[in-house]
N, C-alpha and C positions, 0 to 999 in steps of 0.2 A: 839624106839631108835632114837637119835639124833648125828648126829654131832654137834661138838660143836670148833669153831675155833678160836682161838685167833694168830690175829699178832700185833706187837711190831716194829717199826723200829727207830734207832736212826742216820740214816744217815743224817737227817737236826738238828743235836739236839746240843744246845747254850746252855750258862749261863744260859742263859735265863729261861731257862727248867731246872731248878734243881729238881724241882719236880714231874720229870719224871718217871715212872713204870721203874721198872728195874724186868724182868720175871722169866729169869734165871739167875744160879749159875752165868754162867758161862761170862767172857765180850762177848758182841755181837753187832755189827751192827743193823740184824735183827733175829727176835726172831718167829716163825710161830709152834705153834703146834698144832695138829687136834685130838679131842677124841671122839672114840663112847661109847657112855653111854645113861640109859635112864633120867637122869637131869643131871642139871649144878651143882649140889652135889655132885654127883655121879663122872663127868667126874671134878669136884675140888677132890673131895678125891685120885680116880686111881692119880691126878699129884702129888699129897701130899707122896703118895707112893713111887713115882718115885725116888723123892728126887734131882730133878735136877731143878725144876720149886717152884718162890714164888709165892707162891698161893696167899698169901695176896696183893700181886702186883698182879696176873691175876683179881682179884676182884675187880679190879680199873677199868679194862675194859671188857666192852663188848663185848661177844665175837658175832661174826657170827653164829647162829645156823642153823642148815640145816636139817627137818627132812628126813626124808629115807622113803615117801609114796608113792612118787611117779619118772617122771625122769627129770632130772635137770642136770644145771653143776656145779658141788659140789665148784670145785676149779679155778680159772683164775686168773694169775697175770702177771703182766707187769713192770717192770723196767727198765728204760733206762733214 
């Protein structure tokens, strides 16, 4: 099994960037969601399920994958 992480921010995002991933349904700043599955198939279908996330937009980007062998730090983020 993997995590599998995708984030999304549009807090610098211009004209400029029209063709910018848009993740979810819903509007957003920033967009961060983390699945375990054992592929990136897998953890695209469980979102497809969900019905809150485009999937055809998470496809755009790469997510962060993190297997689960050994110990690590899965998550850190910073904003300011």
């Amino acid at each position: 099994m993997h995590l599998y992480i995708w984030r999304h921010s549009k807090h610098f995002s211009s004209w400029s960037m029209l063709d910018e991933p848009h993740i979810h349904r819903a509007s957003y700043l920033q967009a961060d969601v983390t699945v375990l599955a054992p592929s990136i198939e897998a953890a695209l279908a469980l979102l497809a399920d969900n019905g809150n996330w485009n999937v055809e937009e998470l496809r755009r980007i790469t997510p962060e994958v993190v297997p689960l062998d050994e110990p690590r730090i899965v998550i850190s983020h910073v904003d300011g």
